[in-house]
C-alpha positions as CSV (number, residue, x, y, z in Angstrom):
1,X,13.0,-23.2,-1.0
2,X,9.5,-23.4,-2.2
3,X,8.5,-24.1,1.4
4,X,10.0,-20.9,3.1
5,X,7.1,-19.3,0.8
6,X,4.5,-19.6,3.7
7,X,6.9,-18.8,6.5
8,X,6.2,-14.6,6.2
9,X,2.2,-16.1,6.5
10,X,2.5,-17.8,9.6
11,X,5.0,-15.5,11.4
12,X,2.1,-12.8,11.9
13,X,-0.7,-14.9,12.3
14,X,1.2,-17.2,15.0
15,X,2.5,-13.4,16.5
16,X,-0.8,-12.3,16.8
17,X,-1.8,-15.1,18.4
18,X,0.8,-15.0,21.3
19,X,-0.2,-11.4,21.4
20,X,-3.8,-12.1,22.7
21,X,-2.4,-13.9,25.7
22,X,-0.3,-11.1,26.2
23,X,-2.6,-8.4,26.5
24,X,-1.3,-6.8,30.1
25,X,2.5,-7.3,29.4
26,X,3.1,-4.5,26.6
27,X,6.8,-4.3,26.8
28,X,6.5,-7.9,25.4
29,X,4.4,-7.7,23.1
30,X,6.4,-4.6,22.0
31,X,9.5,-7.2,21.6
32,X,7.5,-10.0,19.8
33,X,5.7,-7.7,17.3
34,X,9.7,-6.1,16.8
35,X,11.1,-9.5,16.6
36,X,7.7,-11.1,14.3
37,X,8.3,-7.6,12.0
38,X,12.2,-8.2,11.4
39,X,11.7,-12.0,11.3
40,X,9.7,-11.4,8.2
41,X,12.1,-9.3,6.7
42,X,14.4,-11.7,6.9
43,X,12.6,-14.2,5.3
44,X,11.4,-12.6,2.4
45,X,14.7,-11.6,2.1
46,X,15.7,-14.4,1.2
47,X,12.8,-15.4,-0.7
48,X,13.4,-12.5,-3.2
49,X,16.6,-13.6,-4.0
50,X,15.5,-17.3,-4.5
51,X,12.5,-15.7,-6.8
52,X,15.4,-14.0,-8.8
53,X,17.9,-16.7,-9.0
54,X,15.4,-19.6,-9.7
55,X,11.8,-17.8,-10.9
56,X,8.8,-18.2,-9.4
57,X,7.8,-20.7,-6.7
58,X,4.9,-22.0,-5.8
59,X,3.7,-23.9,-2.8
60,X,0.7,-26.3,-2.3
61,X,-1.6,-26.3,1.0
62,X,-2.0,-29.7,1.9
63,X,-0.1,-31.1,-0.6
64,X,-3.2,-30.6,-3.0
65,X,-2.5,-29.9,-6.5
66,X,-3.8,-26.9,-8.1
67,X,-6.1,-25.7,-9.7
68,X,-7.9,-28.2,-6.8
69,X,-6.0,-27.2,-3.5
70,X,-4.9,-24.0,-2.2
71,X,-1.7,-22.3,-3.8
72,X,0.3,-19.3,-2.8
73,X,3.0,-18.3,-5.3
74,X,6.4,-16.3,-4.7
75,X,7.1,-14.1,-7.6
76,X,9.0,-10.9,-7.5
77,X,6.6,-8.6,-7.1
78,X,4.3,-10.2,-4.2
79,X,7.7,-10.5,-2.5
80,X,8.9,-7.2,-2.9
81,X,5.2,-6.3,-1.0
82,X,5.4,-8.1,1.5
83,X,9.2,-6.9,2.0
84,X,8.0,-3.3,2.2
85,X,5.1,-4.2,4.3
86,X,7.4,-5.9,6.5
87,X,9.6,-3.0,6.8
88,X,6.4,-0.6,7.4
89,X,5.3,-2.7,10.1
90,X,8.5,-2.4,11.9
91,X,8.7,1.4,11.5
92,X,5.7,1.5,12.8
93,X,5.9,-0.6,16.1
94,X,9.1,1.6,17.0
95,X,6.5,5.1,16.7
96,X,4.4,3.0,18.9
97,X,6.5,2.9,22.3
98,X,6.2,6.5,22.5
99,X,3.4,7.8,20.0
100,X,0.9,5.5,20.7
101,X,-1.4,6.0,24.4
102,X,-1.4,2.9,27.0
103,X,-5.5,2.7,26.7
104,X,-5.0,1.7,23.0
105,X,-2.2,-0.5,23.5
106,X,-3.9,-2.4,25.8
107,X,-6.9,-3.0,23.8
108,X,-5.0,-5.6,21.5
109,X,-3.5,-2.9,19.5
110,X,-0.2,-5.0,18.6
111,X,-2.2,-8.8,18.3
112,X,-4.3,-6.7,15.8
113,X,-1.6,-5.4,14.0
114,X,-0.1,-8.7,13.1
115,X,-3.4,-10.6,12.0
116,X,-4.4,-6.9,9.2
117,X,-0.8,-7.8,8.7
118,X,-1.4,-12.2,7.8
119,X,-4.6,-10.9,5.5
120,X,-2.1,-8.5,3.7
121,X,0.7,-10.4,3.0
122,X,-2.1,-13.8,2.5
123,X,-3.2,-11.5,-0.5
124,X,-0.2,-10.3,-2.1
125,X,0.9,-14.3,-1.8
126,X,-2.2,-16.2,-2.8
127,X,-2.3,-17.8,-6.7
128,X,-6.7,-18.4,-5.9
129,X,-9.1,-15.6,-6.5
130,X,-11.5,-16.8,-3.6
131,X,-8.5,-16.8,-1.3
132,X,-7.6,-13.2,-2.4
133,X,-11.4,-12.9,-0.6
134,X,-10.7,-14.6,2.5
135,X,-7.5,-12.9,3.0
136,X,-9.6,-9.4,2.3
137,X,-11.7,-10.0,4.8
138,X,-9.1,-10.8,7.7
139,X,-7.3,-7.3,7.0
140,X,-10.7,-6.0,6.5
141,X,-12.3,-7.5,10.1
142,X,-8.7,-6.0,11.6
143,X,-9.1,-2.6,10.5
144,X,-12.6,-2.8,11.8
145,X,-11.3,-2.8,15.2
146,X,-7.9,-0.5,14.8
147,X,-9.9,2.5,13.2
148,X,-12.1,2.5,15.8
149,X,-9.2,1.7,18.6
150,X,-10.1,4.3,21.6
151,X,-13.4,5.2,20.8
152,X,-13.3,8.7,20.2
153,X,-17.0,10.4,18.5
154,X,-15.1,10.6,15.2
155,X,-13.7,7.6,15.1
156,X,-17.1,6.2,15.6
157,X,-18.6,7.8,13.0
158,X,-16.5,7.1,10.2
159,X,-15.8,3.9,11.3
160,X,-19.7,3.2,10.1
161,X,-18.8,4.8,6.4
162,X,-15.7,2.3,6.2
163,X,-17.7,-0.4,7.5
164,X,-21.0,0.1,5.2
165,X,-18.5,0.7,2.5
166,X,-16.0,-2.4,2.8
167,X,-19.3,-4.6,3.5
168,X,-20.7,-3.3,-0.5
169,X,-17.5,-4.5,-1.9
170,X,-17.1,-7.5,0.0
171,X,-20.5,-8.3,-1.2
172,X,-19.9,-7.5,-5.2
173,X,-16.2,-9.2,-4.7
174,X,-18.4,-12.9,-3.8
175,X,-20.7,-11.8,-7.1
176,X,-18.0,-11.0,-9.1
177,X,-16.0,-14.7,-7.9
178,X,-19.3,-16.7,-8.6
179,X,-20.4,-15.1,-12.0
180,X,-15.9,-16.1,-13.4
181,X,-16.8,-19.7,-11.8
182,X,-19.8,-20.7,-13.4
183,X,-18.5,-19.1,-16.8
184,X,-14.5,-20.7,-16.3
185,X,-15.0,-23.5,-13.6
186,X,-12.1,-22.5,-11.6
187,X,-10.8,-19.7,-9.5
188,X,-7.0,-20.3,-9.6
189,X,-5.4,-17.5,-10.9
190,X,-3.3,-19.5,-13.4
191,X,-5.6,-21.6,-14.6
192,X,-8.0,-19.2,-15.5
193,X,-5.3,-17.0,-17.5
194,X,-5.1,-20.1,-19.4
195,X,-9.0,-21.1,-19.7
196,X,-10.0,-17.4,-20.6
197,X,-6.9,-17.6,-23.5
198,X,-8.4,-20.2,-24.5
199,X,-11.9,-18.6,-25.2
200,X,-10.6,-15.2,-26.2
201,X,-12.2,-13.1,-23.1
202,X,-15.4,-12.7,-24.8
203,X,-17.5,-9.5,-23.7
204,X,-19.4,-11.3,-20.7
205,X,-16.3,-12.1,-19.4
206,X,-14.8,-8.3,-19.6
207,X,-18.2,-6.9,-17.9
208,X,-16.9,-9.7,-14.9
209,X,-13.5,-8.2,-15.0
210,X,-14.7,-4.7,-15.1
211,X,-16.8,-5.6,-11.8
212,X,-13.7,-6.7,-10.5
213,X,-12.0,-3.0,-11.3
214,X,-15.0,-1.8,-9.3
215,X,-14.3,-4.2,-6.3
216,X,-10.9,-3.5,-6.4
217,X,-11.2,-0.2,-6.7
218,X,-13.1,0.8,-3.8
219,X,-10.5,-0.9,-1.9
220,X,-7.5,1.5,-3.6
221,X,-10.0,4.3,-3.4
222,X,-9.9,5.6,-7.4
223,X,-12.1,7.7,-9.0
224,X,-15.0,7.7,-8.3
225,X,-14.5,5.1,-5.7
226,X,-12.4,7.5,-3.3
227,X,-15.0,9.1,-1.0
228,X,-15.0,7.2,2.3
229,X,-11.2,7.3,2.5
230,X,-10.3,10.8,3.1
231,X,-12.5,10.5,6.4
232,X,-11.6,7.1,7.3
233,X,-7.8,7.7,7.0
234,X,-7.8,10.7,9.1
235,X,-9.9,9.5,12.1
236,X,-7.5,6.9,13.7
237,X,-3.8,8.1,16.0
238,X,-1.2,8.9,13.2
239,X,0.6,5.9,13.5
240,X,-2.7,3.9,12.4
241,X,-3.4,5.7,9.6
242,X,0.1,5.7,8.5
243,X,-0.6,1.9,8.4
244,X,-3.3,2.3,6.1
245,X,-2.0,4.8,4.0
246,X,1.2,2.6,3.4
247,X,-0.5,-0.6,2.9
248,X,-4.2,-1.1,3.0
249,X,-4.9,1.3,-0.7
250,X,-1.8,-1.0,-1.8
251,X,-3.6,-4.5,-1.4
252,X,-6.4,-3.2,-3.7
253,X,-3.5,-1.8,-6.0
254,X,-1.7,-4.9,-6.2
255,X,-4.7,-7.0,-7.0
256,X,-6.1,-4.9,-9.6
257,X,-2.5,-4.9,-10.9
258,X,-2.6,-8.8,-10.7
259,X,-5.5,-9.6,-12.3
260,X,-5.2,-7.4,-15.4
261,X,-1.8,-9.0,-16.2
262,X,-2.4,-12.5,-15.5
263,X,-6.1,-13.0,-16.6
264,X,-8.2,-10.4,-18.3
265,X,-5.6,-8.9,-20.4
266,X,-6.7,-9.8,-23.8
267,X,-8.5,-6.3,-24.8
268,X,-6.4,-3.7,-23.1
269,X,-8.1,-1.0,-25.5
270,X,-11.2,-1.5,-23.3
271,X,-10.1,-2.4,-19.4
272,X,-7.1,-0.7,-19.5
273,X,-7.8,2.5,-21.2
274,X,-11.1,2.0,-18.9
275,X,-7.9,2.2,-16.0
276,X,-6.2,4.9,-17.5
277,X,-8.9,7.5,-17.5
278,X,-9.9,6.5,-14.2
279,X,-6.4,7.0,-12.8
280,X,-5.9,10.2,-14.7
281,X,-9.3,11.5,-13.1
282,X,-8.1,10.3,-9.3
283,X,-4.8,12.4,-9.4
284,X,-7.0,15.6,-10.5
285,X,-9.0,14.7,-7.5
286,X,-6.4,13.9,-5.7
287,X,-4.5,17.2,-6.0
288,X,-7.0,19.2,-5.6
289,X,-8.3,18.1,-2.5
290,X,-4.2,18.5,-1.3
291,X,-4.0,22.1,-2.2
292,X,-7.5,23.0,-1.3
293,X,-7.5,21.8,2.8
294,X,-5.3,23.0,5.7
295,X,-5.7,20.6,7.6
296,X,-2.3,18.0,7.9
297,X,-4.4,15.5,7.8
298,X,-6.5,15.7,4.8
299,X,-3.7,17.0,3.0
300,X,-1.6,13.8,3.5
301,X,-4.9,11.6,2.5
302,X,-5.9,13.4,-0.9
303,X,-2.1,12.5,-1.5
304,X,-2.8,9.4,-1.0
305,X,-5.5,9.4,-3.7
306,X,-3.5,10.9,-6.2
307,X,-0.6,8.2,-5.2
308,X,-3.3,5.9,-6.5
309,X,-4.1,7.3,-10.0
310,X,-0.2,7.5,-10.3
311,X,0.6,4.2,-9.8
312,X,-2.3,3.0,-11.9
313,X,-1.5,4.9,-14.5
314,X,1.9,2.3,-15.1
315,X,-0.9,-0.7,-15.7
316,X,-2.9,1.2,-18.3
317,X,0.5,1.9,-20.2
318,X,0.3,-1.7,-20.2
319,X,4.2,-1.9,-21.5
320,X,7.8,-2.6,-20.2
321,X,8.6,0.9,-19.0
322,X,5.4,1.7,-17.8
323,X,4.3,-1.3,-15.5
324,X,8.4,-1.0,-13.9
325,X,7.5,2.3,-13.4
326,X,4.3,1.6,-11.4
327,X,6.0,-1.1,-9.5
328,X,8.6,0.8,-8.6
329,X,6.8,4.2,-7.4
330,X,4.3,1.7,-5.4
331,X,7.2,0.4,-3.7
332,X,8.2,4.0,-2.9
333,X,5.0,5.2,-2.2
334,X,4.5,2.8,0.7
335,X,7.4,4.1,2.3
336,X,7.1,7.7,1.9
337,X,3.5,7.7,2.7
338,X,3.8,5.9,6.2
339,X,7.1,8.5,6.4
340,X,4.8,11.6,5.9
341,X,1.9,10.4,8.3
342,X,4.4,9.2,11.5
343,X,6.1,12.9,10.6
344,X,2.7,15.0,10.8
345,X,1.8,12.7,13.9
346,X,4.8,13.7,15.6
347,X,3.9,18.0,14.6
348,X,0.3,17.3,16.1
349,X,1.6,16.0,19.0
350,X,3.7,19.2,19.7
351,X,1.3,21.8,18.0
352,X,-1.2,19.8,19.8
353,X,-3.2,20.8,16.6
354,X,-4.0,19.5,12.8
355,X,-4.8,23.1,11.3
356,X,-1.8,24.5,9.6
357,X,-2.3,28.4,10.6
358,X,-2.5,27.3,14.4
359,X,1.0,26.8,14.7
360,X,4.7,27.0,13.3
361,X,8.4,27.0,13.9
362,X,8.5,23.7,14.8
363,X,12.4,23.5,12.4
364,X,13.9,26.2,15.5
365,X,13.5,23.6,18.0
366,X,13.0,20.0,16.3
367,X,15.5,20.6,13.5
368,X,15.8,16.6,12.8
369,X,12.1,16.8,12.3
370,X,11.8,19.7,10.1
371,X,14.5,18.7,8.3
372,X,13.0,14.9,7.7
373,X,10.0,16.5,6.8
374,X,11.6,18.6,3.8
375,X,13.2,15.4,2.5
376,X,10.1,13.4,2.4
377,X,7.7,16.2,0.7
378,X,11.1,16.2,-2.0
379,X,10.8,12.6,-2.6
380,X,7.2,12.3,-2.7
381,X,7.0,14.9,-5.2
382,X,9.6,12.7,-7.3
383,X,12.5,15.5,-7.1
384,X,16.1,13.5,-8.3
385,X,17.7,11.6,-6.9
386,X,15.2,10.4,-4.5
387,X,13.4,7.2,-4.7
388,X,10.0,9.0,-6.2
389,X,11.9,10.1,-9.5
390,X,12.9,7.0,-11.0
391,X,9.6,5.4,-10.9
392,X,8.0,8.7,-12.4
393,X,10.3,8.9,-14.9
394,X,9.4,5.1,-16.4
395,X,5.9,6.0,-16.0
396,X,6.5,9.0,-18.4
397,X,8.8,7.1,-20.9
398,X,5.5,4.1,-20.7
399,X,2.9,7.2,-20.6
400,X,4.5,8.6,-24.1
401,X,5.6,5.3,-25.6
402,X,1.6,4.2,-25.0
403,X,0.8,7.5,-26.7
404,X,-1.2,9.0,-23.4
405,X,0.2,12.2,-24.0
406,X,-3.0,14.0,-22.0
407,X,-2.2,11.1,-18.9
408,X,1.8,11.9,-18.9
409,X,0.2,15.8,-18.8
410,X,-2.1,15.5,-16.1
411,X,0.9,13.2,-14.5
412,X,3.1,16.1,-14.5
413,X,1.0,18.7,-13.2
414,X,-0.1,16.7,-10.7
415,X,3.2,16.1,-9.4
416,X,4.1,19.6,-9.4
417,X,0.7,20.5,-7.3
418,X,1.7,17.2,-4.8
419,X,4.9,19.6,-4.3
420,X,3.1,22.6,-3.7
421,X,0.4,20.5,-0.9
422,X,3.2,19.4,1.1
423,X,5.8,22.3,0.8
424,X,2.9,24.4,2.1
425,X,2.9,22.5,5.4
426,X,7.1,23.0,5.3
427,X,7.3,26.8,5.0
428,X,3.6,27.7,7.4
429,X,4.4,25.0,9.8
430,X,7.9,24.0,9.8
431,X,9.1,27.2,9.0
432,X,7.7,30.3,9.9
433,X,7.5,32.7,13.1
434,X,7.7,30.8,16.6
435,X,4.4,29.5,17.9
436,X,4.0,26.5,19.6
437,X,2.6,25.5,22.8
438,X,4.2,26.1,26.5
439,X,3.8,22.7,26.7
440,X,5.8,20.8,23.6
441,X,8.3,18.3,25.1
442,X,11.6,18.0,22.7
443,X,12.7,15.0,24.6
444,X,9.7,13.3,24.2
445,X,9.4,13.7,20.4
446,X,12.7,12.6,19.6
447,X,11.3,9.3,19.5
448,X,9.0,9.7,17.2
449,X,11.0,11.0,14.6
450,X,13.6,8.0,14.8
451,X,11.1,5.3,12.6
452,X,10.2,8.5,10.0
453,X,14.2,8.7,9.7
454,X,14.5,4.9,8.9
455,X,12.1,5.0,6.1
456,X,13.5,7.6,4.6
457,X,17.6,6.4,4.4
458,X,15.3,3.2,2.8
459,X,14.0,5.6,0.6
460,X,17.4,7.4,0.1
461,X,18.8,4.3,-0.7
462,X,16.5,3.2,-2.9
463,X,17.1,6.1,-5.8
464,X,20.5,6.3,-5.1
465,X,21.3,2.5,-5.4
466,X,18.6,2.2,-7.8
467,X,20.6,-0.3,-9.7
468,X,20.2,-2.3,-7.1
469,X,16.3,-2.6,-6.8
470,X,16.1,-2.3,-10.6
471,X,16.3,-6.0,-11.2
472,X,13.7,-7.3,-9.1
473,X,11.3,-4.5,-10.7
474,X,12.4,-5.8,-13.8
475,X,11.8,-9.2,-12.9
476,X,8.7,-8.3,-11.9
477,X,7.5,-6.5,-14.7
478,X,8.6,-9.2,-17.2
479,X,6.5,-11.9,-15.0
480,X,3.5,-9.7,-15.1
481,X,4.0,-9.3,-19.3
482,X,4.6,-12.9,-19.8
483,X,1.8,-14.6,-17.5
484,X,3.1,-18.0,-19.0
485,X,6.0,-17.7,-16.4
486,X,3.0,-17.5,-13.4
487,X,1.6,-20.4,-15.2
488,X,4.1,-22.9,-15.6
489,X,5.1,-22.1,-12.2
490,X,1.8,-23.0,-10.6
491,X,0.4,-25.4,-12.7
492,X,4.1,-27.3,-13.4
493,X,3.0,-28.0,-17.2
């Protein structure tokens, strides 16, 4: 089974490739990037249960052994990622036959798609820190071109912020890879947890991993680390930036998650308090930029800040409860998040607007949509039983067992002022007296609701048959507390 590990790799890339040649025959590339999306699915599928009935797999490029060749490794919760980021990219694609223009889908729109999609899931999968680089940079070079996809003036201009800003931390990420080498002589992820063991991760060897929390955290956009995103995230058509939103924030999450389990874990009273106070200052930013705009999107992108410091805040717990409860609200905020932006991209393409005091009554005649829209601003406040609940609830019991009783405060407050953001837009936009444009075509949006509706039954699904997903969240947690398990399984010792 070790060898299905690289099939949800080479699905996208060898998609994407098809896709070039494709370029005038959109209803086909429509099929193949449905087919390439639900193929993955599938195979990770699979994979997931193979991680949980026989542990973590590994497989070797080339048949080299590590820590000399190339490795990517299956455990639960680089499965579970690329799962969700499957399941994201299929949403997606069905907002795309109606919500997306011809000019932009013929500019490569879908071949792009799948390759950001390869460097994704080439991240979440790879065991070899200058890997976890290469694969950066192939998401990184495909959002290039999707965020500026059409060529409008803003798109343009924040395109050279992301850019400038990417290009910094690309830069400190090689730094930050060359100072571990010379001080370890390897960048395999399992070797080094056992090579820095070894030497106790003396303080030269936290400053490298605290450059690491800054490389990794431009990329989720923490504090103070956040600025280029709220601009970047809002320039792109809704149904790219529900892309980002759901996954791009997430790769930098996961790796900042991956390293400070398996390899500099051995003074969590600096790096991950370090993480906790950062995370507990990127929710108060995040919240208040959500309740200080009115504009839908800026709203939905300070949420995705705050989304950040919540799920970090599991990893500086640095316990049972609180790293299941960080895993699992990641896993829900992917979904929810890309919910939320195909939703407000479907009310700005019947207000025809993104200001919240422009236009309302959309619930008298889209009541699917309005009513979709109330469910997701429930669950991503974390209101029981959806999926948001349970994985705020662990991250309290790991918040108080850890003893941050002022990060389970700001944790709470901020949840109840992510309500108050989005239940704004409900009541002025959905709600409210009957104003919308002459124009606004019901049958037309219908379509565009349909892929918000899928994500959140998943959602749904997910807190109510949380017994379910519970075990491969548990399975993923206990790999990430016993890096031995990561080690064995790589280096076969």
């Amino acid at each position: 089974m070790n060898n299905l590990i690289i099939a949800p790799l080479l699905i996208p890339l060898l998609t994407g490739v098809i896709l070039l040649f494709l370029r005038k025959h959109i209803v086909a590339q429509k099929v193949l990037s449905m087919l390439s999306g639900l193929a993955i699915i599938a195979t990770s599928g699979v994979l997931l249960g193979d991680v949980l009935t026989n542990g973590v797999g590994s497989y070797q490029l080339g048949g080299w052994q590590p820590p000399f060749g190339i490795v990517l490794v299956a455990d639960s919760l680089s499965v579970l990622l690329v799962l969700f980021s499957s399941i994201i990219l299929v949403a997606t694609t069905l907002f795309t036959y109606k919500g997306l223009d011809l000019e932009r889908k013929n500019y490569y729109y879908y071949p792009l798609v799948q390759f950001l999609l390869t460097g994704i899931i080439g991240a979440f999968l790879t065991g070899d820190l200058f890997n976890l680089f290469v694969f950066f940079e192939v998401l990184l070079m495909s959002s290039y071109a999707l965020i500026v996809l059409g060529g409008t003036k803003t798109q343009l201009g924040e395109s050279i912020k992301y850019v400038l800003v990417n290009v910094i931390s690309s830069a400190l990420f090689v730094t930050a890879v060359a100072f571990l080498y010379s001080m370890t002589g390897t960048l395999n992820m399992a070797d080094l947890s056992q090579r820095i063991a070894e030497i106790g991760q003396p303080g030269l060897v936290t400053v490298v991993a605290l450059l690491f929390l800054i490389v990794f955290g431009m990329k989720a956009a923490i504090f103070p680390l956040y600025f280029w995103l709220p601009g970047s995230y809002s320039a792109p058509p809704p149904v790219i930036s529900a892309i980002f939103a759901g996954l791009l924030t997430k790769v930098g999450i996961y790796a900042i998650y991956r390293v400070f389990t398996i390899i500099f874990y051995h003074h969590p009273e600096i790096t991950h308090q370090i993480i906790g106070i950062l995370a507990t200052i990127t929710m108060i930013v995040g919240v208040i930029g959500a309740v200080a705009y009115n504009d839908l999107h800026k709203i939905l992108v300070y949420n995705v800040v705050a989304g950040v410091g919540f799920i970090l805040l599991g990893l500086s717990s640095f316990n049972e409860d609180g790293l299941f409860g960080g895993i699992f609200y990641l896993l829900h905020d992917m979904m929810i998040k890309a919910a939320l932006f195909l939703l407000v991209g479907a009310i700005i393409a019947i207000t025809q607007t993104t200001k919240m005091n422009q236009a309302s009554g959309i619930i008298k005649h889209y009541p699917l949509l309005g009513w979709s829209f109330l469910v997701a601003a429930l669950s991503l406040a974390g209101v029981p039983p959806l999926s948001g609940f349970f994985g705020k609830l662990a991250l309290i019991q790991g918040g108080f067992l850890a003893e941050q009783y002022v990060f389970v405060g700001v944790l709470l407050l901020s949840s109840l002022l992510v309500l108050y953001s989005v239940m704004r837009i409900f009541f002025l936009v959905i709600l409210g007296e009957d104003r919308l444009p002459e124009t606004h075509n019901s049958g037309q949006i219908k379509g565009l609701v349909y892929p918000s509706v899928f994500l959140l039954v998943l959602s749904f699904l997910m807190g109510m048959g949380a017994e379910f997903v519970y075990p491969y969240v548990a399975d993923a947690t206990f790999t990430l507390l016993n890096p031995e398990i990561y080690i064995e399984a790589v280096l076969k010792e």
